[in-house]
N, C-alpha and C positions, 0 to 999 in steps of 0.2 A: 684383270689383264690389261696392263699398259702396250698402246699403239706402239710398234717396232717399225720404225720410221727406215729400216733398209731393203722391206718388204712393198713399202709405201710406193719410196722412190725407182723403187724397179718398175712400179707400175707407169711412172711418169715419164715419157719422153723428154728428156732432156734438150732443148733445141728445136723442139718441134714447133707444129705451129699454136696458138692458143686455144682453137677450138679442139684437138686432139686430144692436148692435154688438158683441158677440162673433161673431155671423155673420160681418159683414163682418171681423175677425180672421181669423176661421180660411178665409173665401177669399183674404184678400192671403197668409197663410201658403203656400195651398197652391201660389201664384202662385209665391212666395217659394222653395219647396223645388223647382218646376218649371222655372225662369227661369235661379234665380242657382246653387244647389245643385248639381242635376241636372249641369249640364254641367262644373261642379270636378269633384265626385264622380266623372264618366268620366273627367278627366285625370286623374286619381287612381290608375286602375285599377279602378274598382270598376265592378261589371257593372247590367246593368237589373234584374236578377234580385233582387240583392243591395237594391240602393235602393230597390227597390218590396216588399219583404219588411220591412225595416225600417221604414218608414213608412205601413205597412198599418194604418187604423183609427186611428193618430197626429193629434192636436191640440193646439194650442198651450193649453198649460196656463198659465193667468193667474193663478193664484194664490201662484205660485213669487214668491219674492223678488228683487230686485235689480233687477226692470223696469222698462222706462221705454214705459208706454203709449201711445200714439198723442193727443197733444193734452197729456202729462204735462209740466210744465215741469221742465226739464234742472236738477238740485240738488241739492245731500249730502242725504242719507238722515236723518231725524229717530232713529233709531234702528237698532241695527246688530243683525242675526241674529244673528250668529257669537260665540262664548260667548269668545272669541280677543280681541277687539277691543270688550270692556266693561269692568265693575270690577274692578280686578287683585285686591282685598280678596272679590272673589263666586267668581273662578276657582278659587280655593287653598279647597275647603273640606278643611278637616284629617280628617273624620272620611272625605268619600270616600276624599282620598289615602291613609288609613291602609290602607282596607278595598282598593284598584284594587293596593296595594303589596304586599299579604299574599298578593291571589291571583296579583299577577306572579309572587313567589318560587316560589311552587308550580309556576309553567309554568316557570320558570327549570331548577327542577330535571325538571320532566317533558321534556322537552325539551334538555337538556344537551348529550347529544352532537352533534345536529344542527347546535343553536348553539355548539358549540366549533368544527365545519367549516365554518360560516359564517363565522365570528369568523378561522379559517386562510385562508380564499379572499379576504373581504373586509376584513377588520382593523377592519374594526365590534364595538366589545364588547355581547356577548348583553343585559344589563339596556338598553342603550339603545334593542336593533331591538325588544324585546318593551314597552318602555314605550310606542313610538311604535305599535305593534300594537293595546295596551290602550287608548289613548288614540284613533284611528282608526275603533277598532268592539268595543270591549270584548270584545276579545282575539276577535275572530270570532263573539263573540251577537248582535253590533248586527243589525236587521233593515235593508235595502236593498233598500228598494221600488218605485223609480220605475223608470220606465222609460227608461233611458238617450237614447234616440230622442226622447219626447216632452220631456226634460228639455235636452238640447243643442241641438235642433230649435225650443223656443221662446227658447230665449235666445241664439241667434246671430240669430232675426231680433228680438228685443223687447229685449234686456238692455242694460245700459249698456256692457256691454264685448263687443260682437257680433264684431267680430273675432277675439279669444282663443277663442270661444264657437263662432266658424266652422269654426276651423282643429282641433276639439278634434269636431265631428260628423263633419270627415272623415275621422278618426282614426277613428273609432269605426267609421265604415263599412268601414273598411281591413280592423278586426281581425274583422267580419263575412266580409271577402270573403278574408280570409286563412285562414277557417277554424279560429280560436281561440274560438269561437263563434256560439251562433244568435239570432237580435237576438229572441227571446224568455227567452236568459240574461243576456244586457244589461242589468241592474239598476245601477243608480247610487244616488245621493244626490240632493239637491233640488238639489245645484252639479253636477252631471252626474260624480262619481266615482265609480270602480269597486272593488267586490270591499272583501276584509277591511283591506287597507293604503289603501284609498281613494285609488289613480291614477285622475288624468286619463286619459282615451283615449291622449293624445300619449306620454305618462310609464309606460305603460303598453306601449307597443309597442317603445320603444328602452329599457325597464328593467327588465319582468319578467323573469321567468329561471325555467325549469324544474330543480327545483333535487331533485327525487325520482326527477327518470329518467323520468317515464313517457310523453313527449314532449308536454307539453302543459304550457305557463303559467297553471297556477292557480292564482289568486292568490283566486277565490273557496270552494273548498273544501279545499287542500292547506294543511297546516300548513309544511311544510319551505317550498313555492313562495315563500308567503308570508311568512315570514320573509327568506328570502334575498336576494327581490325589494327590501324594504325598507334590509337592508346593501348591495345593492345602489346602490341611488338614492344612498343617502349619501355611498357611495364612491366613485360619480362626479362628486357635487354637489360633492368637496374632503375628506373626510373624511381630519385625520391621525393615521393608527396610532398608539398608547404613549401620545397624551394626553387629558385628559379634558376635558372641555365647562365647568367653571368652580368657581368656590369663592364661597361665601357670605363674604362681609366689613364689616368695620368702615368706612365713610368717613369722616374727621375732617370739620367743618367749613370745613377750611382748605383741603379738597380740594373746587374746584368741581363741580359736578355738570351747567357744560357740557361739562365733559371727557370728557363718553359717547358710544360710539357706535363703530363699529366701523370709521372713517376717522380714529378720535385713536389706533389703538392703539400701544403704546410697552412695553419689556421691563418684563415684571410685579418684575423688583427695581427700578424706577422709582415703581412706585404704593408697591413695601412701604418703600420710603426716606422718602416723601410721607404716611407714618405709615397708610396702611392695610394691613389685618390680620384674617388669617382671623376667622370668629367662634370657631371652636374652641380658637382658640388658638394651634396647629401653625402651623410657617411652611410657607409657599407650598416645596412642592416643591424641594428643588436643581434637579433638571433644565428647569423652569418658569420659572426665574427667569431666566436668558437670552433665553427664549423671547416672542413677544407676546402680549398682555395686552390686555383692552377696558375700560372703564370700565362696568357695566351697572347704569343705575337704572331698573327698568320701570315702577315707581308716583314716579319721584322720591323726596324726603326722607320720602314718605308710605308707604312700605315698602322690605325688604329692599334689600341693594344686594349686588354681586357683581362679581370681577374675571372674567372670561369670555375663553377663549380663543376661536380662529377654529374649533374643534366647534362652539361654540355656534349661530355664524352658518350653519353646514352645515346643524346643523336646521333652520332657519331656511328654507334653501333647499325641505324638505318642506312647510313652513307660515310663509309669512312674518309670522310675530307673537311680539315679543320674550315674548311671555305663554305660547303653546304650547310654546317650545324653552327655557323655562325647567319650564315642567309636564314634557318631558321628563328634563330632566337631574338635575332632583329627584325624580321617580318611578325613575329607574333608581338614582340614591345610595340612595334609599330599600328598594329590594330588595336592595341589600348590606348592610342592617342602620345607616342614617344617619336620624337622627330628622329631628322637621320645622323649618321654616324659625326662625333665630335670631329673626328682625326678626321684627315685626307688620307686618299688611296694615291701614291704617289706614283706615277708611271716612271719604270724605271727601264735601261737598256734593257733589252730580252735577249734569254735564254733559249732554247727549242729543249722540249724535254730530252731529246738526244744529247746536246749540251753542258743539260743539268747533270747527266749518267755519267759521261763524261769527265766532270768536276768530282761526282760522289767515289769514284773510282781513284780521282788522283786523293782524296781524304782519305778513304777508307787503307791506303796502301803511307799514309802517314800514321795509321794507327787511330783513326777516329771512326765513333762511332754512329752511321748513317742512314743504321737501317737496311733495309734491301736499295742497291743501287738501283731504281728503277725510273731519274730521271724525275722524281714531284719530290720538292721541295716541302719533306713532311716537318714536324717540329726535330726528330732526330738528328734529322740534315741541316736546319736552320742554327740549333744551338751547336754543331760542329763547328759550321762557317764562324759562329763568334767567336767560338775557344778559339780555333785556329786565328782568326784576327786579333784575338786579343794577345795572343803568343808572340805574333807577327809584330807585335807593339802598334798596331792599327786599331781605327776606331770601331767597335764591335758594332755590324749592323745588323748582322743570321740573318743575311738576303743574299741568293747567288747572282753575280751583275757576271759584264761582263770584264770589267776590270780584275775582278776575284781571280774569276776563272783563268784569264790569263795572267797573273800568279805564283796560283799555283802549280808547284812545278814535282 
């Protein structure tokens, strides 16, 4: 049963004062967790014990991001949280990536053996599960303070994506009533994720893996779990053994840059015939060169470019943003002693993801194809901007500025 938002708003005072109408909030919530919850939750398996333990003292926390309020009009977001889906020139600072590389190595080697038996069970190489580790919660310092309950709880009924949001609280109840925990160790994130690898509840029940013996999945204070959990996920998500996740490169000019994306991909001795070429120098791999190859521009002509195998898009699969699984696969090259990025990240005018929705909307109503209009600049969005520039008889960059946007008309 889907929230019927005119049931909602009858509860809300409209004009009232803010404290009232958080009242009426958190009585449709509790309606909300009594009504619609309660009785999934028992097809679930979950007991009365279990759901009313969890949600003891639990209110809907309106300060969390991604909501869509009672009376809020439905629309992209003027601005995006997630550090994933901003300036690709702000993600890459050199000097953290120097300092998050130096102390990977160190866990690299504290940790060696463990992630050699990882690296034998799942064929995940060690630099990539501990970059995505360090990258997730700073290698296990991050703090993780919400409380899973009131974080999944208010945004399966407020958020913009209540279903994903639904299906991801009854998960969490599961791993209550399955005794993996007690919904006072239930700490997430502000997006309701768990522990040092930051799983969702769902990702979390069919991924982790007790991987030190002691019969218990934890993923919040076990270094082995933790680790093994996250070669785990990968190597289910497609992860393929012997190869690596991509090479920084040279694009000619002559090689379009809407040929990105990871539905054009074609045998990497196709791009190096088409005159692109590592930046190092060294040719692409013998055993690579048969194999398939992506095109990856993540800032367009306004930064680095790279051929990217299907690793890449695996990461992808832990965080869908070409920015994070690229932050991976250079922090793990980077603990094998590989310097930083050939390209510049070139700071260019900015957009506000409201902006960007903005622009995908005046595309998509010329007939291009963008994706979901939602404001981040995925490869979909990126290889329109070209086509359309290259239509435009302008020079293809697949970067929204704000010249583009103003434009397009």
């Amino acid at each position: 049963m889907t929230i019927r938002w005119g049931a909602v708003l009858a509860l809300v005072c409209l004009g009232c004062s803010p404290a009232l109408a958080q009242t009426q909030i958190e009585r449709g919530f509790r309606t909300f967790l009594a009504d619609e919850i309660w009785p999934e939750a028992r097809a679930a398996g979950v007991s009365r014990r279990t759901f009313d333990a969890a949600f003891d003292g639990v209110k809907p926390n309106t300060k969390l991001p991604d909501l869509q309020l009672p009376g809020d009009e439905a629309k992209v977001e003027e601005t995006s949280r997630q550090a994933e889906f901003q300036s690709p020139s702000a993600y890459f600072d050199e000097a953290k990536m120097g300092v998050t590389a130096a102390k990977g190595r160190g866990l690299l080697g504290q940790y060696a053996g463990v992630l050699k038996q990882i690296e034998a069970r799942y064929g995940v190489p060690g630099p990539i599960v501990v970059a995505i580790w360090g990258r997730e919660s700073g290698f296990g310092s991050a703090k993780i303070p919400y409380d899973a309950f009131e974080v999944l709880g208010t945004k399966a009924y407020l958020s913009r994506r209540k279903e994903m949001f639904r299906a991801e609280l009854i998960a969490a109840l599961r791993i209550v009533e399955d005794g993996d925990l007690t919904p006072a160790q239930m700490k997430s994130s502000w997006a309701g994720a768990l522990g040092q690898p930051q799983f969702m509840p769902t990702k979390f029940r069919k991924l982790a893996v007790d991987f030190d013996g002691d019969g218990r999945r934890d993923i919040w204070n076990s270094v082995p779990d933790t680790l093994a959990s996250i070669a785990n996920y990968l190597r289910q998500s497609g992860w393929q053994p012997g190869r690596d996740w991509g090479f920084e490169a040279k694009v000619p000019a002559s090689v379009s840059c809407t040929l990105e994306g990871p539905d054009q991909g074609r045998p990497i001795a196709d791009f190096a015939k088409a005159g692109v070429a590592r930046v190092s120098g060294r040719p692409f791999p013998a055993g690579e060169m048969r194999a398939t190859g992506h095109l990856l521009m993540p800032a367009g002509r306004f930064g680095p470019a790279f051929v990217a195998t299907p690793n890449f898009y695996t990461i992808k699969e832990y965080n869908n943003s070409d920015l994070y699984a690229l932050f991976i696969g250079h922090l793990a090259d980077r603990m094998g002693g590989a310097g930083p990025f050939a390209g510049e990240w070139r700071k260019v005018s900015g957009l506000t993801r409201g902006d960007v929705g903005r622009l995908q909307e005046k595309l998509v109503a010329r007939g291009y194809d963008v994706g979901r209009p939602d404001g981040l600049a995925g490869f979909k969005t990126r290889r329109s901007i070209g086509a359309y520039q290259e239509k435009a008889g302008q020079p293809a960059t697949c970067w929204p500025t704000k010249e583009l946007a103003a434009s397009v008309r």
